[in-house]
C-alpha positions as CSV (number, residue, x, y, z in Angstrom):
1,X,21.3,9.1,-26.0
2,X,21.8,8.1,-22.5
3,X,17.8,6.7,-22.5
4,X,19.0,4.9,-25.1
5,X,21.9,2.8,-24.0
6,X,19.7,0.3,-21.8
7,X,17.5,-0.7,-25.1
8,X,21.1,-1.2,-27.0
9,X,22.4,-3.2,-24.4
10,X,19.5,-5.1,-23.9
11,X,19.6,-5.9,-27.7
12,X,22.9,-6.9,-27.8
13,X,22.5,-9.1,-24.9
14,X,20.0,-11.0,-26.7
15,X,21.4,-11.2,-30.2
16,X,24.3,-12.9,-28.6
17,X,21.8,-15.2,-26.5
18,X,19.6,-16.2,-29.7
19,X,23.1,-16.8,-31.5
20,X,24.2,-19.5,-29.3
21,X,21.7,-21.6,-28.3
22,X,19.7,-24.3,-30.9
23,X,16.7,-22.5,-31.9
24,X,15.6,-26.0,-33.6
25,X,15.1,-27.0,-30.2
26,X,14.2,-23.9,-28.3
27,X,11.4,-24.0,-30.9
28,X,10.2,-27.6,-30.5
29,X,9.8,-26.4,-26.5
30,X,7.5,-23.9,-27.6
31,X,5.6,-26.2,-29.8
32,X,5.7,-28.9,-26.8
33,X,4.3,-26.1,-24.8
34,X,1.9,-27.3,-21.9
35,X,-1.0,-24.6,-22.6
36,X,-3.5,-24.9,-20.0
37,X,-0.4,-24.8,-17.5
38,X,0.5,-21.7,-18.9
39,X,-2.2,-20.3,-19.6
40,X,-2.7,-21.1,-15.1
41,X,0.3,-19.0,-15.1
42,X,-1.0,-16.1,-16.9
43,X,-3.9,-16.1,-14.6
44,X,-1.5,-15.6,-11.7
45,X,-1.4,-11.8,-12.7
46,X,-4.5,-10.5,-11.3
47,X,-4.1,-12.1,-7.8
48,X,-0.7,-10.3,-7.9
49,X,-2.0,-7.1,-8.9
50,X,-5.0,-7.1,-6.6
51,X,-3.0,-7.3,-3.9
52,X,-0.4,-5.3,-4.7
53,X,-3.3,-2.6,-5.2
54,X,-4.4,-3.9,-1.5
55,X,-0.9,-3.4,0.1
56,X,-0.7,0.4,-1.4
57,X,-3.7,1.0,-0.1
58,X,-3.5,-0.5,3.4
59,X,-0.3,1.0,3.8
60,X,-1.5,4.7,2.7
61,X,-4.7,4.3,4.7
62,X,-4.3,6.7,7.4
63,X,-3.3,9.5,5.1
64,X,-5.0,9.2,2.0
65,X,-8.4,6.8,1.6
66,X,-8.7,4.9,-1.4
67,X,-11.1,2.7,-3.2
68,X,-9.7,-0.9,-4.3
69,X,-10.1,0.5,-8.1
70,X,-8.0,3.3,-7.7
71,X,-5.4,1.4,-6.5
72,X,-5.4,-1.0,-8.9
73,X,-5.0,2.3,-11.3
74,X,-2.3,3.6,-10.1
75,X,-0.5,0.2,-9.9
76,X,-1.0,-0.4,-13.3
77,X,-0.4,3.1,-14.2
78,X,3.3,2.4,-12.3
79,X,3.9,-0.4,-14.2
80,X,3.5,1.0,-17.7
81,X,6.4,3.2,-16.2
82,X,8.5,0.5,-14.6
83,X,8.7,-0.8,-18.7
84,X,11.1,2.2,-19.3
85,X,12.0,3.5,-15.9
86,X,15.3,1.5,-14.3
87,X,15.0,-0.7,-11.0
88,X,11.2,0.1,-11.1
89,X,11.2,3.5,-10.5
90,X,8.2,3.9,-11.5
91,X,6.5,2.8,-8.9
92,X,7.5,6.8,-7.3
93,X,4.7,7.6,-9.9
94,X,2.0,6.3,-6.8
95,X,3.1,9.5,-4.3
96,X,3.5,11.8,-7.1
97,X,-0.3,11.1,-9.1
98,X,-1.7,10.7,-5.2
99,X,0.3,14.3,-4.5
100,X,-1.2,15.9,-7.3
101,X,-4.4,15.1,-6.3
102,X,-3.6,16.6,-3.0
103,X,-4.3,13.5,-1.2
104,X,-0.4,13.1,0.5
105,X,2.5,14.9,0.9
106,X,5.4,13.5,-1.7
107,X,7.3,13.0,0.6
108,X,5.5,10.9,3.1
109,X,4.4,9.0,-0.2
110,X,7.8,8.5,-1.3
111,X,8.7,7.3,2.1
112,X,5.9,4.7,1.7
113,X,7.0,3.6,-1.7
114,X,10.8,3.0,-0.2
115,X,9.4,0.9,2.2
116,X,7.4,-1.0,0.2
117,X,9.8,-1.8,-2.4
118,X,12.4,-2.9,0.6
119,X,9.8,-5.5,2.1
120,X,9.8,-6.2,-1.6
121,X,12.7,-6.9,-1.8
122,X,13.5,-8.7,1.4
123,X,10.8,-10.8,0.9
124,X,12.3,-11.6,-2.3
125,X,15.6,-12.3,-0.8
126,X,13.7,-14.7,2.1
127,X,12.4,-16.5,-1.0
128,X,16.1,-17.5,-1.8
129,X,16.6,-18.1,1.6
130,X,14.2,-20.9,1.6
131,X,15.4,-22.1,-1.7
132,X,19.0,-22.4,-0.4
133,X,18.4,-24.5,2.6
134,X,15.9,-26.4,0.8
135,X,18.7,-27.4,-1.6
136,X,21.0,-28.0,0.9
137,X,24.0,-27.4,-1.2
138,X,26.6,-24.6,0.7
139,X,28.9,-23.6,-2.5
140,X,30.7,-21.1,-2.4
141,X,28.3,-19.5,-4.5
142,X,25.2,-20.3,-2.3
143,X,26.7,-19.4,0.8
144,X,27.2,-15.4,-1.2
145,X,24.1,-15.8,-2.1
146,X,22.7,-16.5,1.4
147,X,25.0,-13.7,3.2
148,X,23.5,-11.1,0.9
149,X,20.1,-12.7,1.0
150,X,20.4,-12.0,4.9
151,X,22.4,-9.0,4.7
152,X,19.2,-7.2,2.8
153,X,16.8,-9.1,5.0
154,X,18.2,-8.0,8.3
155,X,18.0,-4.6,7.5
156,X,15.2,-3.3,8.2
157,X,15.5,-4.7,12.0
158,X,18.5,-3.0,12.3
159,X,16.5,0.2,11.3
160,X,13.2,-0.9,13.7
161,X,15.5,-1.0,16.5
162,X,17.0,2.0,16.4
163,X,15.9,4.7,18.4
164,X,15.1,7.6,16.9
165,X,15.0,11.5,18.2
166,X,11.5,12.7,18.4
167,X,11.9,15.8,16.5
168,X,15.0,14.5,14.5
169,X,17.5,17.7,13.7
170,X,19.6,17.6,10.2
171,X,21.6,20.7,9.7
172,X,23.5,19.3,7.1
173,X,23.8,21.2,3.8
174,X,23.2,24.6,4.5
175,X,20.1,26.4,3.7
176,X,20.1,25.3,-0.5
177,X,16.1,24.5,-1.1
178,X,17.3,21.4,-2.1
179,X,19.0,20.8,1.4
180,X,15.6,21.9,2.8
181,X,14.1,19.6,0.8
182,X,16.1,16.3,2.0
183,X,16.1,17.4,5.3
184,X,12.6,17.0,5.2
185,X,12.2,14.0,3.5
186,X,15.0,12.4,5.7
187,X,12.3,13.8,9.1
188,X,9.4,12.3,7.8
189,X,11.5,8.9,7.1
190,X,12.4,8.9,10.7
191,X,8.5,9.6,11.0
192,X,7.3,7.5,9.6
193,X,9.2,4.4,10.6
194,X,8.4,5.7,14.1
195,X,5.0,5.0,13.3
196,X,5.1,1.9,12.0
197,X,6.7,1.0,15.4
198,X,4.0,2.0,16.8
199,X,1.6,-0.1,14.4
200,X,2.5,-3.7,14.5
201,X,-0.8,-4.3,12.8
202,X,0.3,-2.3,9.9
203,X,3.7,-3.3,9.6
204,X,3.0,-7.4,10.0
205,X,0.5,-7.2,8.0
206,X,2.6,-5.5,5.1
207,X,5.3,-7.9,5.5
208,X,2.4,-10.5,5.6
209,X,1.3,-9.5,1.8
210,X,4.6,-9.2,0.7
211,X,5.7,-12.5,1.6
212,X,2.8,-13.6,0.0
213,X,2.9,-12.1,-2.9
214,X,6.6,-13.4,-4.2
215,X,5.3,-16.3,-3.3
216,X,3.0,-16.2,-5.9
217,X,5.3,-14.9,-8.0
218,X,7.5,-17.9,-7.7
219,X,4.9,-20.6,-8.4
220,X,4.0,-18.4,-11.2
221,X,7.4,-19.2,-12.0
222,X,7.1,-22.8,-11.3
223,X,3.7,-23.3,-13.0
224,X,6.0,-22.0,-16.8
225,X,8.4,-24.4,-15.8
226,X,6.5,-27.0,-15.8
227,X,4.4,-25.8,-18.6
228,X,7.7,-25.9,-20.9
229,X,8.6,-29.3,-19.5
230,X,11.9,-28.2,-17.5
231,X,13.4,-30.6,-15.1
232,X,13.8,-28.3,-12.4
233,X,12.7,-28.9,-8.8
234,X,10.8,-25.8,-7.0
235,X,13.9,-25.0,-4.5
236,X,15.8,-24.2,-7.6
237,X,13.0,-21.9,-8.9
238,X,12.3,-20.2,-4.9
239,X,16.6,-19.9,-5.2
240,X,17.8,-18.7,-8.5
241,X,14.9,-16.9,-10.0
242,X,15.0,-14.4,-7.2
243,X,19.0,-13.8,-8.0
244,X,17.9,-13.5,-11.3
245,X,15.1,-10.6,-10.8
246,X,17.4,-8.8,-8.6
247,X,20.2,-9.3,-11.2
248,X,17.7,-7.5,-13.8
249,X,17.1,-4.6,-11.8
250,X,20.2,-3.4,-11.9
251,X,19.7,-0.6,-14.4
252,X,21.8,-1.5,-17.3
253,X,19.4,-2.9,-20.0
254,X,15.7,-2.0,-20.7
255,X,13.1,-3.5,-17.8
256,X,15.9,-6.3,-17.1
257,X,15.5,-7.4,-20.9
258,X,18.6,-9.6,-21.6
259,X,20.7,-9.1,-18.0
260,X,17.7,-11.6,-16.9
261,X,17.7,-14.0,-19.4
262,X,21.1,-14.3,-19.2
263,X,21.5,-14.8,-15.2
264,X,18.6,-17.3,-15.9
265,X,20.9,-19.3,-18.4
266,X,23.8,-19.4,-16.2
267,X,22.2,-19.7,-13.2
268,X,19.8,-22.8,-14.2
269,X,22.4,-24.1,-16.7
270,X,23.4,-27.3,-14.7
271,X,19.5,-28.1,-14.7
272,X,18.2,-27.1,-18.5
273,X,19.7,-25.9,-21.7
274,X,19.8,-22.5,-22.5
275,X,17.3,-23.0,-25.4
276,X,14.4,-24.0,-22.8
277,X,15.9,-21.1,-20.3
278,X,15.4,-18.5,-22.7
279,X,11.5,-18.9,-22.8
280,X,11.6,-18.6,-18.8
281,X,13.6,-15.4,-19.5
282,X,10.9,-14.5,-22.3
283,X,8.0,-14.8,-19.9
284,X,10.0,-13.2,-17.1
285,X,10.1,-10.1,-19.7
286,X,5.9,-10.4,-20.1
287,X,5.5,-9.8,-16.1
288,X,6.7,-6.4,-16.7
289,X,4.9,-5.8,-20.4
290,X,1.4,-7.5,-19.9
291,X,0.8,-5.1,-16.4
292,X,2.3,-2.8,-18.3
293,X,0.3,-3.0,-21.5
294,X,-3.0,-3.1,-19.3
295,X,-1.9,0.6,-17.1
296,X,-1.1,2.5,-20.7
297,X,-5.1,4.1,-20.5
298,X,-4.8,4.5,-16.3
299,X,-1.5,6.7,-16.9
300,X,-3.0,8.1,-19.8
301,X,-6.3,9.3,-17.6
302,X,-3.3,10.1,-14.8
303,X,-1.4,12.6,-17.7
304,X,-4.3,14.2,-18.8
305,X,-5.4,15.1,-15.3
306,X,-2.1,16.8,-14.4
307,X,-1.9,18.8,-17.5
308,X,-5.8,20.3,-17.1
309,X,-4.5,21.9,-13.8
């Protein structure tokens, strides 16, 4: 029941969406559509898979060595799970298929996966950043938006300037083998961003990617924006589209379906009508279903593999 609930209220979000706007007009945008723009767009996807693929591999490098290919696998693989799983937990699926093929530890691969999905996400947030001063309008709103923006991007400093034990203790919890368990997780975190003190090459160049990468995913963004004929400038896209993922990983509806289309709406609503928005929150839903679609035979191979052990 409780798997459930996201796909209901992802359905109801949208019902109510598709009952209030013109669909007259939000289908005489789709007609008008701009295709080689979009089709530009679509394109965009294997850049960002290649070197998200890259970034797993380059950050795993020294543990466990993989071929581009594989990479690009288990990313894929990932994604078919991120479809179903809440605020892209799926991505955990990397360490786990990589564990099973006894080339990590889980929980040094976990570790990696939390840090990637915070420079993620930071470098989301610096995206918004940009937007923000770009725009140059401090709202109420805007200035929440930048505080949080910073609050998530300064994190990780905080953490890289800590100094840590070097044989951390936690005695927290007793001796319960799930106690055990976190203790040792919580050690190889410490670790691990240790390490990555210690390799600047590794870390800037992670941060580098990322940075990168959303980026991409913005003009990807941009380029549908344009293709549906939107009058919205890029600073708009680089600020509100970022509130808007973040808003849709909150893990309340299926894959952000409908909690993202409807941030998108309000967000963008003093720049387009809801009937064009709706198609950016359409193709925001296809980021997450195309890699998807494409990783169903990878995490098929993946499943097949662990059940023949």
């Amino acid at each position: 029941m409780k798997r459930l609930l996201p796909l209901t209220f992802s359905v109801l979000i949208l019902i109510i969406i598709f009952s209030r706007i013109n669909l007259a007009d939000f289908g005489n945008y789709i007609a008008s559509l701009d295709i080689p723009l979009f089709a530009a767009a679509l394109l965009c996807f294997i850049p960002q898979v290649l070197i998200s693929a890259w970034r797993w591999k380059f950050l795993i490098r020294k543990k466990a060595s993989l071929g581009l290919f594989e990479s690009v696998k288990l990313v894929l693989a990932s994604s078919s799970l991120n479809v179903f799983l809440p605020s892209k937990i799926g991505d955990l699926s990397k360490a786990y298929f990589l564990k099973k093929q006894g080339k990590i530890e889980l929980k040094r691969g976990t570790n990696v996966v939390l840090f990637e999905r915070y420079i993620d996400t930071a470098s989301l947030c610096s995206m918004a950043v940009l937007g923000i001063l770009t725009e140059g309008s401090f709202s109420r709103h805007f200035l929440i938006l930048l505080g949080i923006s910073c609050g998530v991007i300064a994190l990780f400093p905080v953490l890289y300037f800590l100094k840590f034990e070097k044989e951390p203790k936690f005695s927290f919890g007793g001796k319960h083998p799930w106690m055990e368990k976190l203790r040792h997780f919580l050690k190889d975190a410490q670790e691990y961003l240790l390490e990555l003190k210690k390799d600047q090459k590794t870390l800037w160049l992670a941060i580098a990617a990322s940075v990168f990468l959303w980026s991409l995913h913005l003009f990807q963004f941009y380029l549908v924006f344009l293709a549906i004929h939107a009058p919205v400038a890029w600073y708009h896209v680089f600020c509100f589209v970022p509130v808007s993922i973040l808003i849709g990983m909150i893990p309340i509806t299926l894959a952000g379906i409908g909690s993202r289309d409807a941030a998108l709406i309000l967000l963008f609503a003093p720049y387009a009508p809801a009937s064009q928005m709706i198609f950016i929150g359409i193709f925001a839903s296809l980021r997450y279903f195309i890699p998807g679609i494409c990783g169903i035979p990878f995490l098929h191979q993946y499943m097949i593999e662990e059940h023949a052990e």
